[in-house]
Backbone as ProteinMPNN parsed JSONL, in Angstrom:
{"seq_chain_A": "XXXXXXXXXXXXXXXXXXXXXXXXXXXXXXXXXXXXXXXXXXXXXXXXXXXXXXXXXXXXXXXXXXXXXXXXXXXXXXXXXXXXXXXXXXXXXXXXXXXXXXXXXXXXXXXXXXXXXXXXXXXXXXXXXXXXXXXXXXXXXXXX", "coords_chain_A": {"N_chain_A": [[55.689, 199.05, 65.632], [52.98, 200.184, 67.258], [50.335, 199.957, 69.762], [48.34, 201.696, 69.103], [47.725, 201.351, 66.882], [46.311, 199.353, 66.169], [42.617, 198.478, 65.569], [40.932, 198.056, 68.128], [38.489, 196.739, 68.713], [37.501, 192.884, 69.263], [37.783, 189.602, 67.683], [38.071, 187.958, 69.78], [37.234, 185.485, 72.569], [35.966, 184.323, 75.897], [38.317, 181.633, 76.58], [37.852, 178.0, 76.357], [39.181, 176.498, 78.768], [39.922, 173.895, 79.215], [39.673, 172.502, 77.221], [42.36, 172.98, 76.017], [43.998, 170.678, 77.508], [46.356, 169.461, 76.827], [47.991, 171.256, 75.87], [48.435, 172.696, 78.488], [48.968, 170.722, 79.989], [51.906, 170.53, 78.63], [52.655, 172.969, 79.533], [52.841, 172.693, 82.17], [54.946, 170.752, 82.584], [57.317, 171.97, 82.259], [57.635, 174.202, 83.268], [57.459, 173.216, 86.026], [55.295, 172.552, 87.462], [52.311, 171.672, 88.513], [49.71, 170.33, 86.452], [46.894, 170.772, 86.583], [46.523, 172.482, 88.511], [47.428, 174.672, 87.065], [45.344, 174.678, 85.008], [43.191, 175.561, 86.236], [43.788, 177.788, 88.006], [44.022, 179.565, 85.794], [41.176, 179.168, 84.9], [39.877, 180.167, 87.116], [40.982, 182.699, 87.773], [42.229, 183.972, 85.558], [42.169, 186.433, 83.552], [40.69, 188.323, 80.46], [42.184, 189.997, 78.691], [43.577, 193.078, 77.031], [46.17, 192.076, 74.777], [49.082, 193.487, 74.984], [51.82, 195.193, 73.471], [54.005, 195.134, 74.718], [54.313, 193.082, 76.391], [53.541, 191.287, 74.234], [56.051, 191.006, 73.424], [57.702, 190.048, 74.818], [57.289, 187.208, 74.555], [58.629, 184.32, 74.47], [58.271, 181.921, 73.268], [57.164, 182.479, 70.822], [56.808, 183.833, 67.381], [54.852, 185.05, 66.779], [54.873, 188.268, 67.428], [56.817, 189.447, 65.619], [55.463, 189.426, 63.268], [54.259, 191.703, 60.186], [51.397, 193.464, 59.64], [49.409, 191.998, 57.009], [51.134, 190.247, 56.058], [51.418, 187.725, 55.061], [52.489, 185.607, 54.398], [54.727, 184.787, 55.938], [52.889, 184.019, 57.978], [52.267, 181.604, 57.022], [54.57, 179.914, 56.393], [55.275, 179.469, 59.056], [52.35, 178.262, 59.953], [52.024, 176.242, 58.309], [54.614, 174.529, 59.135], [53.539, 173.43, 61.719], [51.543, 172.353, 61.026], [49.329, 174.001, 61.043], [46.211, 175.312, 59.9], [45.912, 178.135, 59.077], [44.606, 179.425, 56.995], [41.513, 178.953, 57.572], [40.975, 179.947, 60.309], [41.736, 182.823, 59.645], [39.576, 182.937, 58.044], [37.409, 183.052, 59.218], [38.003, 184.696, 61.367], [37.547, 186.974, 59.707], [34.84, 187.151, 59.025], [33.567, 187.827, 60.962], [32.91, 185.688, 63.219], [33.226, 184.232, 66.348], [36.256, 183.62, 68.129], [37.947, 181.823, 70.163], [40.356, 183.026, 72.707], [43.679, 183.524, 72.993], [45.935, 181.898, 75.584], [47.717, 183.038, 78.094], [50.315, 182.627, 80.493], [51.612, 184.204, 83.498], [54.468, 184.013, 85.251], [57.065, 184.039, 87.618], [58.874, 186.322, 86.423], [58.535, 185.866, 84.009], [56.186, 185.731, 80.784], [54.414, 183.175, 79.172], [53.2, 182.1, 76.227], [50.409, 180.111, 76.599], [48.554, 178.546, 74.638], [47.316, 179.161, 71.44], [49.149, 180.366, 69.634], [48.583, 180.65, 66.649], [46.207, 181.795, 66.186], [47.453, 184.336, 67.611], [49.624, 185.184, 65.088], [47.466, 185.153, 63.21], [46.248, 187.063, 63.615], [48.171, 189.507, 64.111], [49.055, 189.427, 61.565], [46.66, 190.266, 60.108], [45.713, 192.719, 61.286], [44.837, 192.955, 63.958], [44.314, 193.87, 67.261], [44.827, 191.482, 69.563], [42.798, 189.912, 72.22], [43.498, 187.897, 74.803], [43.976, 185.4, 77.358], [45.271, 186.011, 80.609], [46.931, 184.757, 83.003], [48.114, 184.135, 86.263], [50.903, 182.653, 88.049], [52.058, 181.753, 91.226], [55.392, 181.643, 91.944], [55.873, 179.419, 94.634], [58.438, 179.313, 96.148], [59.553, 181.29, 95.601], [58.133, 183.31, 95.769], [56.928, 184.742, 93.725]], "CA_chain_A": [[54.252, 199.011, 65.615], [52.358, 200.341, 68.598], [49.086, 199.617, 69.836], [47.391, 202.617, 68.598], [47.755, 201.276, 64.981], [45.136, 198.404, 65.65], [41.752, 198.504, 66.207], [40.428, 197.875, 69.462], [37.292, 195.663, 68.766], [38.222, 191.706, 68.844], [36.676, 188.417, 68.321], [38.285, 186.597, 70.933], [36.348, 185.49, 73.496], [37.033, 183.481, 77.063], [38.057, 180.489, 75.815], [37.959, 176.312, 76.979], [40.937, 176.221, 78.828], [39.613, 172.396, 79.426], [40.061, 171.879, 75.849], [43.558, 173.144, 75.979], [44.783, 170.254, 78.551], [47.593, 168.803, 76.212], [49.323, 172.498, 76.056], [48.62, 173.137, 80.378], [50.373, 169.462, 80.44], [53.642, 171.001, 78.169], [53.391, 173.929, 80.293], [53.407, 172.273, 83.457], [56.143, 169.711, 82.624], [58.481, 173.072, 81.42], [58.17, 175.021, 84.841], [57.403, 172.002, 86.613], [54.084, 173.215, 88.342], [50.927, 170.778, 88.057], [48.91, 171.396, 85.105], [45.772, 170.817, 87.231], [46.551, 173.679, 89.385], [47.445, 175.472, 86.172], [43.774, 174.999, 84.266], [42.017, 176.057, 87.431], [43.916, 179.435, 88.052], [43.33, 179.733, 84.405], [40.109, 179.081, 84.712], [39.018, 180.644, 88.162], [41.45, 183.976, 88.056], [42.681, 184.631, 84.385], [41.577, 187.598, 82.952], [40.607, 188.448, 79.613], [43.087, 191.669, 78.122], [44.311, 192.861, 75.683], [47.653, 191.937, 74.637], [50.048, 195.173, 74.623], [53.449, 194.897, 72.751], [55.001, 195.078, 76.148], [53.731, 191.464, 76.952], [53.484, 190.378, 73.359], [57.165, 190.652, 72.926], [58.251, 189.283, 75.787], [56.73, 185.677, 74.759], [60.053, 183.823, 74.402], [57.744, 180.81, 72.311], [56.283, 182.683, 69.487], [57.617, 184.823, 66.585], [54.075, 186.17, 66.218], [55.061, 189.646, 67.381], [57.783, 190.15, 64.647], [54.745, 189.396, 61.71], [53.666, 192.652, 59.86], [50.209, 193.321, 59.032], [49.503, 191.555, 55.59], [52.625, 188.98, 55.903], [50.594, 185.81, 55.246], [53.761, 184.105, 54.147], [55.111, 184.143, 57.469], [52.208, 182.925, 58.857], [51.965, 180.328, 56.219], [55.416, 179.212, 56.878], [55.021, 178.777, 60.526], [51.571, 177.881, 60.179], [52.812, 174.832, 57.914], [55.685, 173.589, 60.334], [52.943, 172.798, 62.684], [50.338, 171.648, 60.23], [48.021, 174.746, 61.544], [45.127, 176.019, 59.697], [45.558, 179.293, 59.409], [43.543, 180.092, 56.542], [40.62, 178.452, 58.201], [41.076, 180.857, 61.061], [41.441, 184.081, 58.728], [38.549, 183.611, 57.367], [36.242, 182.9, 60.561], [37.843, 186.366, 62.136], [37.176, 188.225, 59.041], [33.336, 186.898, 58.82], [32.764, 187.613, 62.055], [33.085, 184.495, 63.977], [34.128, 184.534, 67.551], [37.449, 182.295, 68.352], [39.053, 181.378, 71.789], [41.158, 183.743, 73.171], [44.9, 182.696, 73.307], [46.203, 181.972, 76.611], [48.834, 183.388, 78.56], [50.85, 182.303, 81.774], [53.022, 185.026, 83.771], [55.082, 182.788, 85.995], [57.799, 184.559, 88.267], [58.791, 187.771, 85.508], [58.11, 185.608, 81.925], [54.904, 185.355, 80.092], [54.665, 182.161, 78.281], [51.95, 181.464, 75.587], [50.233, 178.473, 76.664], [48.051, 178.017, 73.343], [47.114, 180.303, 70.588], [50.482, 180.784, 68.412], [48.25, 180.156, 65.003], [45.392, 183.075, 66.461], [48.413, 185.521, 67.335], [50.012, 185.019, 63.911], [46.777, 185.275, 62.283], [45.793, 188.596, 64.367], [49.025, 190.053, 63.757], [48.617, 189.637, 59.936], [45.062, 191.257, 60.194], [46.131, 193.803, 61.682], [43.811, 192.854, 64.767], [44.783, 193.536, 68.726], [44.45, 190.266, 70.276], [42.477, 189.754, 73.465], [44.024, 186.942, 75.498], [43.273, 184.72, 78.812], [46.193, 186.188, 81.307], [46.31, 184.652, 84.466], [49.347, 184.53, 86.783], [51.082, 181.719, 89.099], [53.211, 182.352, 91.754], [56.361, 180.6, 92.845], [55.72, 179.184, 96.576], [59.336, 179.139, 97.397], [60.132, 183.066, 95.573], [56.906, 184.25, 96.228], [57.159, 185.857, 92.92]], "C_chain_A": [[53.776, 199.159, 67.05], [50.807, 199.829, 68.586], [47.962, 200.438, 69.439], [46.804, 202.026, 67.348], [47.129, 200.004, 64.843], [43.781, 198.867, 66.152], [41.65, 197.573, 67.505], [40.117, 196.714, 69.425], [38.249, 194.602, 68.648], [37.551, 190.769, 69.099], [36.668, 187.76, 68.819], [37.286, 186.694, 72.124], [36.967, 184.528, 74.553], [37.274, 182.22, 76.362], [37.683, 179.324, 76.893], [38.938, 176.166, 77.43], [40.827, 174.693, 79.408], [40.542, 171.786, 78.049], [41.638, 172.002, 75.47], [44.722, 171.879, 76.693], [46.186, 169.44, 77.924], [48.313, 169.983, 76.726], [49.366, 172.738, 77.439], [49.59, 171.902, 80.431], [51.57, 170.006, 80.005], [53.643, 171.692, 79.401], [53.814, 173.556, 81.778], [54.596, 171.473, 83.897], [57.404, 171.087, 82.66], [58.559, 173.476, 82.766], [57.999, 174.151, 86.219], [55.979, 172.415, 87.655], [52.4, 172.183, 87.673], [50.189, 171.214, 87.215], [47.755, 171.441, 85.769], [45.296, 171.962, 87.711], [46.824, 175.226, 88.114], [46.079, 175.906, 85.414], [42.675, 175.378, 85.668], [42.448, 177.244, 87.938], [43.75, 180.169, 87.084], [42.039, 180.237, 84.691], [39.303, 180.427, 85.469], [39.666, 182.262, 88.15], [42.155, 184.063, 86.799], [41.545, 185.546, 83.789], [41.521, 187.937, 81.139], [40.907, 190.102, 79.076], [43.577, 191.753, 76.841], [45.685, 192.852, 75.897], [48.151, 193.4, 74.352], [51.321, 194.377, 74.277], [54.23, 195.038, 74.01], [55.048, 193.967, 76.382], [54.218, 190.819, 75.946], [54.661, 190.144, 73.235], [57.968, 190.221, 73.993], [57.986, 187.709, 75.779], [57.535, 185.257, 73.776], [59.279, 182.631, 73.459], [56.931, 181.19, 71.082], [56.834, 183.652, 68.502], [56.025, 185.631, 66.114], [54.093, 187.906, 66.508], [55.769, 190.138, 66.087], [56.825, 189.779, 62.928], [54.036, 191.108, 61.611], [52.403, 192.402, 59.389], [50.408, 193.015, 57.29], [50.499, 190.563, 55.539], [52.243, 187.752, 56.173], [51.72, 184.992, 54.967], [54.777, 184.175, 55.231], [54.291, 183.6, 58.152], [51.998, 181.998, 58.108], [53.229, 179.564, 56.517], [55.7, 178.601, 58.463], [54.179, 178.096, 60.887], [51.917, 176.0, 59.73], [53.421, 174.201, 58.731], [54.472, 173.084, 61.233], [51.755, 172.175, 62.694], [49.141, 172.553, 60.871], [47.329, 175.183, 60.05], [44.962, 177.091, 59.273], [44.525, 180.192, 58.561], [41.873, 180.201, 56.852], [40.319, 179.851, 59.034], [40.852, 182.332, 60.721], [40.201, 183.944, 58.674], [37.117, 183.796, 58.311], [36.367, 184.405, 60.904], [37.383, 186.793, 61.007], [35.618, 188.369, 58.198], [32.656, 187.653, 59.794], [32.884, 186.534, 63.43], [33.706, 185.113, 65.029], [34.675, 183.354, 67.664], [38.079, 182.611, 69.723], [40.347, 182.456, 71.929], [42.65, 182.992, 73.361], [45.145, 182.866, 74.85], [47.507, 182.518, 77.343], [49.217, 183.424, 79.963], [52.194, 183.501, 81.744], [53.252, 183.864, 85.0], [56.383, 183.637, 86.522], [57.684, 185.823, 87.221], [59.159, 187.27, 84.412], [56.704, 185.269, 82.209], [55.359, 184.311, 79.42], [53.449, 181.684, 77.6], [51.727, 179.609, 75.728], [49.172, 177.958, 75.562], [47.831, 179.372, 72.873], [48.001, 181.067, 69.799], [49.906, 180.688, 67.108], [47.442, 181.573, 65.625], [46.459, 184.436, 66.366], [48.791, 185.609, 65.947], [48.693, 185.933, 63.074], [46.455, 187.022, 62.901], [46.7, 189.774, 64.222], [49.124, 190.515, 62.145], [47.116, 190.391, 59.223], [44.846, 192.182, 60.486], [45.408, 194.235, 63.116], [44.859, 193.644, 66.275], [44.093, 192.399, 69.259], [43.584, 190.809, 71.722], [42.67, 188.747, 73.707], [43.74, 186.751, 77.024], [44.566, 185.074, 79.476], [46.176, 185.324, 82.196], [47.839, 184.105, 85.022], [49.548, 183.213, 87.851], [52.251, 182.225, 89.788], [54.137, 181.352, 92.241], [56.024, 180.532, 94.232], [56.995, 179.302, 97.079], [60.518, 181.004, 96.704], [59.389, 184.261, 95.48], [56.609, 185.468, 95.117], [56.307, 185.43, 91.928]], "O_chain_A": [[54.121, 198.369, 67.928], [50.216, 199.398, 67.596], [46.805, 200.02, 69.416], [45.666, 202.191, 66.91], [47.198, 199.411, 63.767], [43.763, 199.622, 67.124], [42.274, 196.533, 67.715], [40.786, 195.751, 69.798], [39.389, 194.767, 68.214], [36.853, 190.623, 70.103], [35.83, 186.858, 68.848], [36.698, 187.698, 72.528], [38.064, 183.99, 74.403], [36.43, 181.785, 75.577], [37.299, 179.576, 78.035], [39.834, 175.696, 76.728], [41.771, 174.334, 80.112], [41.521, 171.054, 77.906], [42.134, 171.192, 74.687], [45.941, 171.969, 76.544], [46.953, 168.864, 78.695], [49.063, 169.947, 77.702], [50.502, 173.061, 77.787], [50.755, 171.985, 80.819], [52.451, 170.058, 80.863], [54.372, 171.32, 80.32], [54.793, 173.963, 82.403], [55.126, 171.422, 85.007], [58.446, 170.825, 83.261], [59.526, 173.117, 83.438], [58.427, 174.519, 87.313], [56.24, 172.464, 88.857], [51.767, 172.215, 86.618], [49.938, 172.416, 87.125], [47.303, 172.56, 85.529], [44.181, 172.457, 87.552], [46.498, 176.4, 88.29], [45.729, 177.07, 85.217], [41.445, 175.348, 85.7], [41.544, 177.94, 88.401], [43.377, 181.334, 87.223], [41.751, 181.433, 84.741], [38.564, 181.283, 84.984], [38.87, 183.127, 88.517], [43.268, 184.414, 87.19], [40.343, 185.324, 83.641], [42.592, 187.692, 80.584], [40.141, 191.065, 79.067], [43.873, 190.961, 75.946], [46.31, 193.379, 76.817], [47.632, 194.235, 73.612], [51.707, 193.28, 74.68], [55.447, 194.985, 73.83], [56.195, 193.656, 76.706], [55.076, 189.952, 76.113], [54.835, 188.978, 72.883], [59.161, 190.076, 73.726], [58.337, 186.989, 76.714], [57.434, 185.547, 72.584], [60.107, 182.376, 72.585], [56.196, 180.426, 70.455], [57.508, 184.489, 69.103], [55.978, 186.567, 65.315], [53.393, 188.679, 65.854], [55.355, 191.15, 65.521], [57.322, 189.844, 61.804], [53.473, 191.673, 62.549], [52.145, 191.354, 58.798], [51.21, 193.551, 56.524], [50.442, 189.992, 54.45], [52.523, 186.956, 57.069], [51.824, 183.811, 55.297], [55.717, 183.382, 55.172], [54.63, 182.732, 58.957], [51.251, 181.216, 58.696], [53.008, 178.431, 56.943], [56.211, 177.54, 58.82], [54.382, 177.299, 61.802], [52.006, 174.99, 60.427], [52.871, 173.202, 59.194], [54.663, 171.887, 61.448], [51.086, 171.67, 63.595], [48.092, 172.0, 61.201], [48.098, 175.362, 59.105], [43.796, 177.329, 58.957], [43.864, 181.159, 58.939], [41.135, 181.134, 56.534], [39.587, 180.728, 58.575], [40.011, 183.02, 61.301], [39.53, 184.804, 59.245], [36.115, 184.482, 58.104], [35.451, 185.226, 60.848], [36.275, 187.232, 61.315], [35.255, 189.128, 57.299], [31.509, 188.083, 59.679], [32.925, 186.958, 64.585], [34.447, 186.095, 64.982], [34.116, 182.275, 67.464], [38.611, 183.655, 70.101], [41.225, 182.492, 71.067], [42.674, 181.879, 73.887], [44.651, 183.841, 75.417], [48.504, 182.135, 76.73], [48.573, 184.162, 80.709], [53.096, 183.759, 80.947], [52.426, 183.095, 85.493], [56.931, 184.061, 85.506], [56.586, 186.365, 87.099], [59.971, 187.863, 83.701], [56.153, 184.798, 83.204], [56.524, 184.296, 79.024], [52.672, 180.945, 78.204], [52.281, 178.574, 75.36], [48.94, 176.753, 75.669], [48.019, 180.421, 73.49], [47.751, 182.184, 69.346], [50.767, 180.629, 66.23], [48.153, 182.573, 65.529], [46.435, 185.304, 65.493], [47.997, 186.392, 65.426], [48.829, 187.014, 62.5], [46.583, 188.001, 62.166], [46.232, 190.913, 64.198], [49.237, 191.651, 61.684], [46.812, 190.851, 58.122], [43.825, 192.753, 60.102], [45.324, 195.406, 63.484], [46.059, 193.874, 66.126], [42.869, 192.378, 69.388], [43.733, 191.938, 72.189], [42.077, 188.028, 72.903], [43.372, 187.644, 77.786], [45.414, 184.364, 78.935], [45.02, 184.91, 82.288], [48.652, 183.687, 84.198], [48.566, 182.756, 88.436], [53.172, 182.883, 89.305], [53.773, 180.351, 92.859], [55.906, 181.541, 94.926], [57.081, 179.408, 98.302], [61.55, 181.541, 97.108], [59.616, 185.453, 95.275], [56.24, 186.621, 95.337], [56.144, 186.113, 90.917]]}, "name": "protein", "num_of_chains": 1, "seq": "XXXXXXXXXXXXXXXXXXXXXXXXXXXXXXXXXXXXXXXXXXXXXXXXXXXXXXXXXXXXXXXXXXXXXXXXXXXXXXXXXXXXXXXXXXXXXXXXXXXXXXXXXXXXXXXXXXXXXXXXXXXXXXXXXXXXXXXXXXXXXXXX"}
């Protein structure tokens, strides 16, 4: 599946990366980098893109790349394990509704979704292209 084969348009929008501060805490405990300093490069220099299958499948914490459009029972089975929502979600994108952009940390040369594994899923099954919050940290001691 390439990126041609979604539409463009999308109803993500910047999100709260305030509201996120449980998942910046995981992520900061995992690469060991202050989450503080994490929701404020977020905040102040993440960019709002679209996800390309170059990126998306490089995110080592989510199996939403490998869902086909229409494959609600993979997102129902994943959605379950984590007690998400997802029909909730469906039905907001396919009203209309605008929903929070998932987030995404590049960190030396991995991406790592720092929220928004129930949105991907659901966007993937919709046959949507995500738009997601990028925003990049650099190692201080590999300058990378």
């Amino acid at each position: 599946m390439n990126n041609d084969d979604f539409p463009t348009l999308s109803p993500f929008i910047a999100p709260d990366v305030f509201a996120e501060l449980g998942e910046f805490q995981r992520v900061g405990e995992l690469f060991g980098i202050d989450s503080a300093t994490l929701m404020y490069v977020a905040q102040t220099e993440g960019e709002l893109v679209l996800l390309r299958n170059s990126v998306w499948e490089q995110l080592g914490n989510t199996d939403s790349h490998n869902i086909d459009a229409g494959d609600w029972d993979t997102v129902a089975h994943h959605s379950d394990a984590v007690k998400r929502n997802y029909i909730d979600l469906r039905n907001k994108i396919q009203v209309g509704h605008q929903i929070d952009a998932p987030i995404i940390l590049k960190y030396r040369s991995e991406y790592h979704l720092v929220s928004g594994n129930t949105r991907l899923m659901v966007s993937r099954a919709l046959g949507i292209m995500p738009v997601v919050l990028l925003f990049e940290v650099f190692d201080n001691e590999t300058g990378l």
